[in-house]
C-alpha positions as CSV (number, residue, x, y, z in Angstrom):
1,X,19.9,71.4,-44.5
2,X,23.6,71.4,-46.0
3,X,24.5,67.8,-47.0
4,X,27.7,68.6,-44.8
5,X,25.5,69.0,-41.9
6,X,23.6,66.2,-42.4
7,X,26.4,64.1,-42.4
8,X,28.0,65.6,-39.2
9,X,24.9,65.2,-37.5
10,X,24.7,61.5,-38.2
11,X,28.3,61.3,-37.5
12,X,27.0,62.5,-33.9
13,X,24.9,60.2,-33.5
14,X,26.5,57.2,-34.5
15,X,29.0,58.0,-32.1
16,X,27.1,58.0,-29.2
17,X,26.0,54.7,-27.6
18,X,23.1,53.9,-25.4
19,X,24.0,53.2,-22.2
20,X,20.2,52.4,-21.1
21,X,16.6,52.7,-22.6
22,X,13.0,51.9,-21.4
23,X,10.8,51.2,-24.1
24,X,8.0,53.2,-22.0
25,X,6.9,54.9,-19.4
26,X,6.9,52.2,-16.7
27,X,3.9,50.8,-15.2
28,X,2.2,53.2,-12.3
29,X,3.5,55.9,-13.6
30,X,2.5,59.3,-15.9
31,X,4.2,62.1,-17.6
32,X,3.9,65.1,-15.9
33,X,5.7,68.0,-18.3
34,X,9.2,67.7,-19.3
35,X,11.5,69.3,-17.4
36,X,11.8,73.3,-18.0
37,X,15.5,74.1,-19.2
38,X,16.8,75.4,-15.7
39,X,15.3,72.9,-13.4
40,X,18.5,71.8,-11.5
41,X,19.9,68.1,-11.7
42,X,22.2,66.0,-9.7
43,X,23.8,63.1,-11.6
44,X,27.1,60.5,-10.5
45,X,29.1,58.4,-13.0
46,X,30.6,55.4,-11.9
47,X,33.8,55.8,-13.2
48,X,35.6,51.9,-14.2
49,X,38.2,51.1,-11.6
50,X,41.6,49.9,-13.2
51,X,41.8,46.3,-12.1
52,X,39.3,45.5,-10.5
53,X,40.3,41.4,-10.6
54,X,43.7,42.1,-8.8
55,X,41.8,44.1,-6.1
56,X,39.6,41.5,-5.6
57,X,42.5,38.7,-5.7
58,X,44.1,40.8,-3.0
59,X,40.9,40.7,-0.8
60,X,40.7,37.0,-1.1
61,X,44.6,36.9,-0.2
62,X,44.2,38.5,2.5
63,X,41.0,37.2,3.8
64,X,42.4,33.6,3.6
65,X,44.0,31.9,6.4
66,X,47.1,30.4,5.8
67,X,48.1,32.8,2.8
68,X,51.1,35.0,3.2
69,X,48.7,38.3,2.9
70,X,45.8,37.1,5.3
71,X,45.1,39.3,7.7
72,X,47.3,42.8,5.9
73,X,44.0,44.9,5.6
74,X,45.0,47.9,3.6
75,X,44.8,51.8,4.9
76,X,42.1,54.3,3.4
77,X,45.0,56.0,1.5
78,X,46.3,52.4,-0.1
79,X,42.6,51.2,-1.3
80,X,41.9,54.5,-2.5
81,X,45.2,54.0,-4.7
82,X,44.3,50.4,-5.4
83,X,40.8,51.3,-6.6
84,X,41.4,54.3,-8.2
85,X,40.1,54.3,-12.0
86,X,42.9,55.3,-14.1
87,X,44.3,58.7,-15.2
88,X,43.0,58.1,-18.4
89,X,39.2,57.9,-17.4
90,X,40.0,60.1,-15.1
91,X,40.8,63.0,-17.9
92,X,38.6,61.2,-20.9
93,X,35.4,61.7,-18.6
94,X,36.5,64.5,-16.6
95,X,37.4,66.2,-20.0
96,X,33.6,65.6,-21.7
97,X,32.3,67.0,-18.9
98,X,33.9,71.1,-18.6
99,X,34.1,70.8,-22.9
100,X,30.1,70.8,-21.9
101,X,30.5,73.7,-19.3
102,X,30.1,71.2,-16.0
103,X,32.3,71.3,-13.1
104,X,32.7,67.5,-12.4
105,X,33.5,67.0,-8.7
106,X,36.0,63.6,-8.7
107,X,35.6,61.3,-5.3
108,X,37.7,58.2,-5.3
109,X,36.0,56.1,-8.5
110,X,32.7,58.7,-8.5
111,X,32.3,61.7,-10.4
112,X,29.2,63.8,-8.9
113,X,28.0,66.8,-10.8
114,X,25.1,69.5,-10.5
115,X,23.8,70.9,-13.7
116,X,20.4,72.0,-15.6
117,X,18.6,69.8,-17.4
118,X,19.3,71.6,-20.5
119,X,22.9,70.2,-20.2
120,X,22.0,67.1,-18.9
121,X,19.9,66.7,-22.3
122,X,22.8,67.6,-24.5
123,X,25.0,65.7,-22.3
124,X,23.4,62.5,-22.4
125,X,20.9,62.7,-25.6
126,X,18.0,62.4,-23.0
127,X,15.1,64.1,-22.4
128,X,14.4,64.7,-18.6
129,X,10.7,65.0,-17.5
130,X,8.9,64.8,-14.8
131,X,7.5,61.7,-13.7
132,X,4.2,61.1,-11.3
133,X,3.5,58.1,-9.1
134,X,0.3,57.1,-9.3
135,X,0.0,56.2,-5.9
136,X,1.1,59.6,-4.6
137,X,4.5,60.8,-3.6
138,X,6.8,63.2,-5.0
139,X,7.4,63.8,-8.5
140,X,10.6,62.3,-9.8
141,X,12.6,63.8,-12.5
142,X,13.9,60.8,-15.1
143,X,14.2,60.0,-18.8
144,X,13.5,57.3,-20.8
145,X,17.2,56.6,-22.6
146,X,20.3,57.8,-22.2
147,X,23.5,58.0,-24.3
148,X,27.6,58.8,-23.9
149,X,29.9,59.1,-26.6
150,X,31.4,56.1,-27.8
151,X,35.1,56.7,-26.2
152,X,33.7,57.7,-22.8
153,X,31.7,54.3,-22.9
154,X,35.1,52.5,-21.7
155,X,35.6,54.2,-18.8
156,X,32.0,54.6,-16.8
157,X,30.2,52.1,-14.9
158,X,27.0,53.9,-15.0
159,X,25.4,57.1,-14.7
160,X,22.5,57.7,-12.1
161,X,19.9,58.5,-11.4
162,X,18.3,58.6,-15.0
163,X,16.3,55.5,-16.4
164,X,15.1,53.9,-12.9
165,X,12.0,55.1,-11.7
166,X,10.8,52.9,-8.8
167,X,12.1,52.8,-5.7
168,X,9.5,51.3,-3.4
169,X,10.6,47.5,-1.9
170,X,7.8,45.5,-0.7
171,X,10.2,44.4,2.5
172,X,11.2,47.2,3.8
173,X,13.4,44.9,6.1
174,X,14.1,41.8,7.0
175,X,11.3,41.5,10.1
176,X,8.9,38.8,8.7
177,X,6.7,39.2,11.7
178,X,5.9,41.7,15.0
179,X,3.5,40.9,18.0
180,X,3.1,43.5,20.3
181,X,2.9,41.3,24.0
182,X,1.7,44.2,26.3
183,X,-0.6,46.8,26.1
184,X,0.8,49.1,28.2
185,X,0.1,52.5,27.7
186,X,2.6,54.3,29.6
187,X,6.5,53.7,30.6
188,X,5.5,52.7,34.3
189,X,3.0,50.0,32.9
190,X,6.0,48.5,30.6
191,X,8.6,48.4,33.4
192,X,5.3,46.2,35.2
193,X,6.0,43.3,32.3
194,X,9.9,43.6,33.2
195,X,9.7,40.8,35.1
196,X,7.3,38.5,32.6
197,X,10.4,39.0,30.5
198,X,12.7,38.5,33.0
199,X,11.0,35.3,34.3
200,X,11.6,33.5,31.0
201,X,15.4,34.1,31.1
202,X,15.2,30.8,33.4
203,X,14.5,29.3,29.8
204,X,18.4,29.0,28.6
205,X,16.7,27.3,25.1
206,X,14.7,30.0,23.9
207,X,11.8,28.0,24.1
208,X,9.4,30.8,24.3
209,X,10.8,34.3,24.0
210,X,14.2,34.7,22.7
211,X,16.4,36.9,24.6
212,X,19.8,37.5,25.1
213,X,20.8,35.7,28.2
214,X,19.1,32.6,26.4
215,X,21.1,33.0,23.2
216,X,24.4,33.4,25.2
217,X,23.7,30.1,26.7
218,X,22.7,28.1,23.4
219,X,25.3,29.1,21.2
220,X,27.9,28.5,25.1
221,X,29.0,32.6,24.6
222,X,31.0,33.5,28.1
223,X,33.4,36.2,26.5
224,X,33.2,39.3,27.8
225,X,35.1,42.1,25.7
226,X,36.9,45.2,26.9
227,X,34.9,48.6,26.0
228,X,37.9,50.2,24.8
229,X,37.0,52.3,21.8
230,X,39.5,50.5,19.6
231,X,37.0,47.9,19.7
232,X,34.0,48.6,17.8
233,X,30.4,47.1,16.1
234,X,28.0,48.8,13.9
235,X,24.8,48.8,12.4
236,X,23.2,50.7,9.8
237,X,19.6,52.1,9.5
238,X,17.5,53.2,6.6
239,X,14.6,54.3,5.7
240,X,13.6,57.1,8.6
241,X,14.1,54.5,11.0
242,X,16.0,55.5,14.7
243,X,17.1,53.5,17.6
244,X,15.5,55.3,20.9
245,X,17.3,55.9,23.8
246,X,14.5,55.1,26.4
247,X,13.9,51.7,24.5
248,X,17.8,51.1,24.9
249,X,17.5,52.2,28.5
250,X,14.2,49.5,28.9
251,X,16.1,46.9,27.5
252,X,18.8,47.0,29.3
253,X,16.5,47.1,32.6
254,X,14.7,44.5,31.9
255,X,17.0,42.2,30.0
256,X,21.0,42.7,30.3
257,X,20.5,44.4,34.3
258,X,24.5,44.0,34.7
259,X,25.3,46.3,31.3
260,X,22.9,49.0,32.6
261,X,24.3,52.4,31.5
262,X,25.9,51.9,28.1
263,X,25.2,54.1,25.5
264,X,25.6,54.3,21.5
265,X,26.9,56.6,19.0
266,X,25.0,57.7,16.3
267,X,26.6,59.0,13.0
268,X,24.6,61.0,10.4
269,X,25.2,59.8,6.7
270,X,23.5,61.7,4.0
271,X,21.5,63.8,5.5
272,X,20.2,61.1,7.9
273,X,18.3,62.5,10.9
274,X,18.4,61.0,15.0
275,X,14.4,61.7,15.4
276,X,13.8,60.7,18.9
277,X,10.1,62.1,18.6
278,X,9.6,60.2,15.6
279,X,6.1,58.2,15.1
280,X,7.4,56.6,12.0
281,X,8.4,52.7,12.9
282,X,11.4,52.2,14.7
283,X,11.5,48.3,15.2
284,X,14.1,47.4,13.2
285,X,16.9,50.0,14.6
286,X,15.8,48.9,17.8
287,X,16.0,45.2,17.5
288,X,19.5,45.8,15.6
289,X,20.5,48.3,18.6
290,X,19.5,45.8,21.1
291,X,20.8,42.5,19.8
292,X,23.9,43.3,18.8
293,X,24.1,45.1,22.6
294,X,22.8,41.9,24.0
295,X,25.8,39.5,23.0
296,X,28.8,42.1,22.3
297,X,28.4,44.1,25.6
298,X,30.4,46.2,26.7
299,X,31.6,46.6,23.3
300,X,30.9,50.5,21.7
301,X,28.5,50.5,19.2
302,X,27.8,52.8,16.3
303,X,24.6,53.4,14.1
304,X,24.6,54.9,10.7
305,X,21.4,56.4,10.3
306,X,21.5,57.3,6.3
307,X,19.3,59.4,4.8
308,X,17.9,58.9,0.7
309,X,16.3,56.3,-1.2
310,X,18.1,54.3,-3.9
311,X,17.1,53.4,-7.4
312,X,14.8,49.9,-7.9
313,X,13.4,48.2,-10.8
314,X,9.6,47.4,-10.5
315,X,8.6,43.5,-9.7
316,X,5.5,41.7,-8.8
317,X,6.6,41.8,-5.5
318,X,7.9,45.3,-5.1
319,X,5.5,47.3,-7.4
320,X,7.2,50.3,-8.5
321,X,6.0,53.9,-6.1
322,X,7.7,56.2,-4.0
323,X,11.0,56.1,-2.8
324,X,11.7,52.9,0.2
325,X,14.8,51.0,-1.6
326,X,18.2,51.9,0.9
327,X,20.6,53.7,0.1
328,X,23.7,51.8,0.4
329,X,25.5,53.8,-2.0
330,X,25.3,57.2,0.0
331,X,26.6,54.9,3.3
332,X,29.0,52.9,1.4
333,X,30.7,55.8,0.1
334,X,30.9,57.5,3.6
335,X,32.1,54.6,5.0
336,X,34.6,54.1,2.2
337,X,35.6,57.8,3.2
338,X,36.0,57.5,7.0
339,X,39.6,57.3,8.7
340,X,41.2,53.8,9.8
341,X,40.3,54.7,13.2
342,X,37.3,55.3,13.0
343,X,35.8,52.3,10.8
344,X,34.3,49.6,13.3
345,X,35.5,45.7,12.4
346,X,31.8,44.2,12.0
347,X,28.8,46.4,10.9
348,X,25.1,44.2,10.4
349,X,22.6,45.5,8.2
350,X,19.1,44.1,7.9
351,X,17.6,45.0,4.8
352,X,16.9,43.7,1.6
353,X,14.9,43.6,-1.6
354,X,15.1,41.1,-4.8
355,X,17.9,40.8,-6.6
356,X,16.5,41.6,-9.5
357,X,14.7,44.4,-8.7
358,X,18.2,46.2,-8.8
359,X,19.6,47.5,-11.8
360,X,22.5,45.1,-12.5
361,X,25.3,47.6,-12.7
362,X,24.0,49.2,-9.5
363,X,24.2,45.7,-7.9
364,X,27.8,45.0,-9.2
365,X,29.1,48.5,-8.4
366,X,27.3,48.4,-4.7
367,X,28.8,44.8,-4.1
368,X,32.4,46.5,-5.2
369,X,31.9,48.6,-2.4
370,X,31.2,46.3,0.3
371,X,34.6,44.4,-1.1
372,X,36.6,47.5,-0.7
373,X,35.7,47.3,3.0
374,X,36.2,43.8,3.1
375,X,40.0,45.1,2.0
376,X,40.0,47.5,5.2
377,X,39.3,45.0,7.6
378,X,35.8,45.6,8.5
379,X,33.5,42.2,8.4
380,X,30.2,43.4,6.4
381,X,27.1,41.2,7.4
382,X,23.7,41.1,6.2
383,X,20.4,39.5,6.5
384,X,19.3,37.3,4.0
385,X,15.6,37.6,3.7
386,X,12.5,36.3,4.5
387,X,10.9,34.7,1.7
388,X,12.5,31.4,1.3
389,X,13.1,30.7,-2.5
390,X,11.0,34.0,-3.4
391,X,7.7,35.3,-2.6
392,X,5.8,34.9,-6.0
393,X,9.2,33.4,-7.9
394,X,8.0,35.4,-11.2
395,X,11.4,36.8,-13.4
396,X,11.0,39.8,-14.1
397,X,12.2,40.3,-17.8
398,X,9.5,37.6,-19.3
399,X,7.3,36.4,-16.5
400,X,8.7,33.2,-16.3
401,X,8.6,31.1,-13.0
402,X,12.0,31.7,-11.3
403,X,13.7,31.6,-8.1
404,X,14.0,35.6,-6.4
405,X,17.9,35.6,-4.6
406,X,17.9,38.3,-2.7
407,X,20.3,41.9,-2.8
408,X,22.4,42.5,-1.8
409,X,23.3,39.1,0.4
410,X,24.0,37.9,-3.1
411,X,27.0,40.1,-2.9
412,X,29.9,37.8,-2.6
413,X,32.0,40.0,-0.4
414,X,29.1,40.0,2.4
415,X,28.6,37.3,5.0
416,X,24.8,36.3,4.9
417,X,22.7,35.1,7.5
418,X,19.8,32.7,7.6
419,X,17.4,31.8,10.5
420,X,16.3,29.2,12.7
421,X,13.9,28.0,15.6
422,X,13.4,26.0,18.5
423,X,16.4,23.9,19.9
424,X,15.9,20.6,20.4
425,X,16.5,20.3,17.8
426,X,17.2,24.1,16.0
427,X,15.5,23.9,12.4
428,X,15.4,25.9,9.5
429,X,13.3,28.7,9.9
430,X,10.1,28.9,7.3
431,X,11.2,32.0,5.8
432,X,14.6,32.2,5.8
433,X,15.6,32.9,3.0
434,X,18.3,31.4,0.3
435,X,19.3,30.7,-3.1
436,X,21.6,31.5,-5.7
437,X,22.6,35.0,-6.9
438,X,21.7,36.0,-10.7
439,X,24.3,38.5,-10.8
440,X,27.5,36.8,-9.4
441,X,29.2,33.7,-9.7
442,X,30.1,31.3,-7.3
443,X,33.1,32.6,-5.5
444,X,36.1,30.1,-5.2
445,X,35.6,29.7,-1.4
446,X,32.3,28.1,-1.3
447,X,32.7,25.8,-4.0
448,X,33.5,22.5,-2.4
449,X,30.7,23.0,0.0
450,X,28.3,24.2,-2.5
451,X,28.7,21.8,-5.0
452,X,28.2,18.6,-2.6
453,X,25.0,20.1,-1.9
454,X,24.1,20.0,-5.8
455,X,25.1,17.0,-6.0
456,X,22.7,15.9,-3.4
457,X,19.3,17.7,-5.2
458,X,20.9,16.7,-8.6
459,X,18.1,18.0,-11.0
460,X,15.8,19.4,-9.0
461,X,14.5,22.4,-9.4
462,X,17.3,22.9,-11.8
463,X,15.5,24.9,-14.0
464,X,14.5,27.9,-11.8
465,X,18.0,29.0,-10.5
466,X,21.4,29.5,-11.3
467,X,23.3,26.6,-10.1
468,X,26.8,28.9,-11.2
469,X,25.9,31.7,-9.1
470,X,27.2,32.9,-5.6
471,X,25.2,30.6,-2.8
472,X,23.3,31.9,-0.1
473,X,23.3,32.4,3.0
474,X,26.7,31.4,4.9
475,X,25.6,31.3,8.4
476,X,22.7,31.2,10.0
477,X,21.4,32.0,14.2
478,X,17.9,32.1,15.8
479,X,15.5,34.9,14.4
480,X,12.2,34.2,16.1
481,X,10.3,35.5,18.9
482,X,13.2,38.4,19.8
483,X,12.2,40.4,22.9
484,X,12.4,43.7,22.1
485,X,11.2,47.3,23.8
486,X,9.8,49.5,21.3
487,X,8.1,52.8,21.7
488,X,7.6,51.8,25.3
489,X,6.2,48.8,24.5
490,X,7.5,44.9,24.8
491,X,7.2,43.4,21.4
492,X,8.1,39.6,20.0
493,X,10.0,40.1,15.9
494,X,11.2,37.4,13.7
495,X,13.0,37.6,11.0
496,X,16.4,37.2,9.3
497,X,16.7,40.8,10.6
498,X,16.9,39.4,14.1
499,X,19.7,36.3,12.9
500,X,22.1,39.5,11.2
501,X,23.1,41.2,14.6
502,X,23.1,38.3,16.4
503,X,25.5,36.9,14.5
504,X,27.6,40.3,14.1
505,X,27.7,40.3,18.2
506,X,29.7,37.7,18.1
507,X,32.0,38.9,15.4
508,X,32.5,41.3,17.3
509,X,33.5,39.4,20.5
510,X,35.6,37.4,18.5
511,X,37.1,40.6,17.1
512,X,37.6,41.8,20.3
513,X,39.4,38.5,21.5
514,X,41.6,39.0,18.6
515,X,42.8,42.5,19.7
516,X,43.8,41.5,23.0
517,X,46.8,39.4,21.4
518,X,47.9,42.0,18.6
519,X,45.8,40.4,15.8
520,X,44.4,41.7,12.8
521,X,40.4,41.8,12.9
522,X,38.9,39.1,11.1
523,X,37.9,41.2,8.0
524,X,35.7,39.5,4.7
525,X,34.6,36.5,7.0
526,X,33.9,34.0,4.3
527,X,36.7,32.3,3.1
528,X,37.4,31.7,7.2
529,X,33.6,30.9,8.0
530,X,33.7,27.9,5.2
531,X,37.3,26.6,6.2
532,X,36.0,26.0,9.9
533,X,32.8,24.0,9.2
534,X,33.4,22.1,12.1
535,X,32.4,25.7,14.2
536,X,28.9,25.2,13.5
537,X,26.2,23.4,14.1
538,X,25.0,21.4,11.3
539,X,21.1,22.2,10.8
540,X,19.3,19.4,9.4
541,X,15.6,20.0,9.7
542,X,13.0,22.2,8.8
543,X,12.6,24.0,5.2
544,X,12.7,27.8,4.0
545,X,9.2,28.1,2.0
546,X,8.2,30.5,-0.8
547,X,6.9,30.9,-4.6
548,X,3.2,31.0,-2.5
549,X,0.5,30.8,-5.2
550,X,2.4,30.1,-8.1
551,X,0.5,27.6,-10.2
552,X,4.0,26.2,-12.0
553,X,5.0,25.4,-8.6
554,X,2.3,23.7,-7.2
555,X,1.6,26.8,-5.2
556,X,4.7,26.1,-3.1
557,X,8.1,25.4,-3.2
558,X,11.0,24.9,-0.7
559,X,14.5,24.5,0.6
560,X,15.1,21.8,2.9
561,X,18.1,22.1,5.2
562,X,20.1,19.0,5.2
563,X,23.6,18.0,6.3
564,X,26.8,20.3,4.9
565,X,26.1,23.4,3.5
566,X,21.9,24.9,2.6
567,X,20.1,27.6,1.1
568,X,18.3,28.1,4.0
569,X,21.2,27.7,7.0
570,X,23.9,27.9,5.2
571,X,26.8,26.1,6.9
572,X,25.0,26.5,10.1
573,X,25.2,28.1,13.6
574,X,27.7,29.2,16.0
575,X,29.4,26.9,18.2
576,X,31.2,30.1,19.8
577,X,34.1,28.3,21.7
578,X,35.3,26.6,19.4
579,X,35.0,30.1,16.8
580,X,37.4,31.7,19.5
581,X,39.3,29.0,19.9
582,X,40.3,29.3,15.9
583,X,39.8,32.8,16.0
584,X,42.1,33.7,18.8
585,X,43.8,30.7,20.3
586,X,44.8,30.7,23.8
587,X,42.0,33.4,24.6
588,X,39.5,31.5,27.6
589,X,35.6,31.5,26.8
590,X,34.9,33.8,30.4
């Protein structure tokens, strides 16, 4: 070979950089064949927004009460302008990619792009192949490394999907338990055990089955919203998973009799799917359904059912297999996309995985996300797990003991909510779930709070989390034995994924209350949530448990809910009259 073309051909080389590289073929997995030249590809790139620290200044601003922006949400068109990556990227990347023959399809800071894996190859130095499961499922089409030229390496986030192979997660959601209580086996013999749940509505502590008449009268909720269709709550659903209209219809028989008749909308994200016939599970869509129902009534509610599975790194805990992470990209970016009018002000989503079984940049661009709808008004809540401090609390990068924070309630633009049990007095639930975030610091709003709880454990544990990252979780409500109707059947849940909706009802009521004298929906709820502590009650008792069987840990470990601020109640739960009476002052708690 000519020495010229030697030396151009290192000169390529050196230019490029890696963006990511396995050193191997992860665990549970096998090489198929590498990918024939034509096979078709679809790949994004995250394209670097301009100022990312301003926008999320502004959010803050504007989420804080008392500053001159709080409440001034911005409009689709002024966040798309605010977030926008610069014209600079815009043509650098956007350039690269037609001077290799691909037609780059630009949507707001994303770049999507279909191609053959011949050019993906060249593109990207890679070498796509096709990857086998060794547990079964469909073959996935990935490569070990790739590269971009050193002056596109300043304006892209990421580019996906490429080096991350697994995509199964252990908790599929946030239910840490299910009893079925009947065993009916028809819809006449269900609406027989109407009145066994009906009966224990006389039990306004949710001593033995929680329900929503029972939760209305704990937390003293007595609002009652206008359905106008300006008013609106969501929730999202993943993972083939579909609310059912005769389960809605049960519920509301047997437990809310005076909303009987109200129906929800369901909107298809990503090739999501409405499967009424479906004999896949459906708990979870139908306890978020029903929940959020139960206290926001007559509010109009909205599921996202979104189709896909997102990219995972393997874990102890979640072993790397076939697709079951969410996809919160695909719905984030649909939501992101939707008019003013026709975003809702609170959506609750119960899912959730480690932390760090998310790729880090797919963490930090997802949780960008959720703070651009923070900046349109809309009050993003999830659940924050079940598993106390972690399940096996094993890091993943050198098998070290270590605290698991979940994903993406470690998101600081997300409210997250923790559970309890029992009322006299309401304690910590065992596995709700807490900790501190590995990926994000600790935002400025939860500081003061945060930090007198350090000061209280002082040392402990000190070496197994991150005592400078983002808290969790903010809030917390009851998650245990939630009466639901479910393929006919009554069945008790509990979980975090029972506390989420619960707590995004009355979000949603408060919301509502807002909108009847001109306000602005309450938006990012967090720096508001932690400069009202005296709107919750403080949860002193009980522990969230986890880190079962490690040896390092004595087999156990905990967090213990004490006064002020926990990782396993957060600040606490609602005291709703006096939340509406700082929400929306003046509005009457009937």
């Amino acid at each position: 070979i000519p020495s010229t073309m030697l030396f151009l051909l290192f000169a390529a080389a050196a230019s490029a950089r890696v963006m990511s590289s396995l050193h191997a073929v992860p665990k549970g997995w096998h090489h198929v064949r590498q990918a024939l030249p034509d096979d078709p590809i679809t790949l994004r790139i995250a394209l670097q927004q301009q100022s990312p620290e301003v926008l999320e200044q502004a959010v803050l601003d504007m989420s804080t009460p008392g500053h001159p922006n709080y409440g001034m949400h911005m409009t689709r068109e002024e966040l798309q302008s605010f977030a926008a990556p610069s014209p600079e990227s815009q043509g650098a990347v956007g350039g690269w990619l037609t001077g290799n023959g691909i037609e780059p399809l630009l949507r707001n800071d994303w770049i999507t792009f279909t191609t053959t894996t011949r050019k993906a190859n060249t593109l990207l130095n890679s070498s796509f192949a096709w990857y086998q499961f060794h547990g079964g499922g469909d073959p996935k089409l990935r490569t070990l490394s790739y590269s971009v030229p050193d002056h596109i390496v300043p304006h892209i986030d990421l580019v996906q999907p490429t080096t991350r192979f697994g995509q199964l997660g252990a908790q599929k959601s946030t239910i840490f338990e299910m009893h079925r209580v009947d065993d009916a086996k028809d819809i006449s013999s269900v609406a027989n055990t109407k009145v066994a749940a009906n009966s224990q509505e006389t039990d306004a502590n949710c001593g033995y089955k929680t329900t929503p008449r029972c939760l209305k009268s704990l937390y003293n909720i007595n609002y009652t919203a206008s359905a106008s269709p300006e008013n609106k709550v969501a929730f999202a659903s993943y993972l083939e998973e579909y609310a059912r209209y005769k389960d809605f219809t049960l519920f509301q028989e047997g437990l809310v009799p005076e909303a009987v008749g109200q129906n929800f909308t369901v909107e298809l994200v990503n090739g999501g799917l409405n499967d009424q016939d479906s004999t896949d599970d459906s708990a979870e869509a139908n306890l978020d359904l029903q929940y959020l129902f139960g206290i926001s009534h007559p509010i109009p509610i909205v599921e996202y059912s979104t189709g896909g599975r997102g990219p995972l790194v393997p874990t102890r805990d979640q072993p790397t297999g076939p697709g079951s992470n969410e996809p919160y990209l695909e719905w984030l970016l649909y939501m992101l996309d939707l008019a003013d009018e026709d975003l809702p002000q609170a959506v609750s989503t119960s899912y959730g995985e480690e932390e760090q079984s998310v790729p880090q940049e797919y963490a930090l661009k997802v949780c960008n996300m959720m703070l651009q709808l923070g900046a349109r008004g809309v009050s993003v809540l999830f659940s924050s797990g079940d598993s106390g401090p972690g399940n096996s609390c094993i890091r993943n990068t050198n098998n070290e003991t270590y605290f698991e924070p979940t994903f993406p309630a470690g998101c600081p633009w997300v409210t997250a909510v923790g559970a309890t049990v029992g009322t006299e007095p309401e304690r910590a639930a065992t596995y709700s779930s807490g900790g501190f975030s590995i990926y994000h610091a600790q935002p400025p709003y939860q500081k003061a709070a945060v930090g007198e709880y350090l000061d209280k454990i002082n040392s402990t544990y000190s070496a197994y989390f991150n005592r400078t990252g983002r808290a969790i979780p903010d809030v917390a409500a009851q998650g245990s034995s939630f009466t639901i109707y479910d393929k006919g059947y009554i069945s008790l849940l509990a979980g975090t994924s029972a506390s989420c909706p619960v707590f995004t009802g009355i979000v949603a009521l408060l919301n509502a209350a807002r909108r009847t004298q001109g306000r602005p929906p309450l938006g990012f709820l967090n720096p508001w949530l932690y400069g009202v502590t005296d709107a919750f009650n403080d949860i002193t008792e009980g522990y969230g448990g986890g880190c079962w069987n490690n040896l390092r840990m004595g087999r156990s470990a905990r967090w213990n809910a004490t006064a002020g601020w926990d990782p396993v109640t957060g600040l606490g739960t609602p005291k709703f009259e006096r939340l509406l009476e700082l929400a929306a002052p003046g509005v009457d708690n009937c």
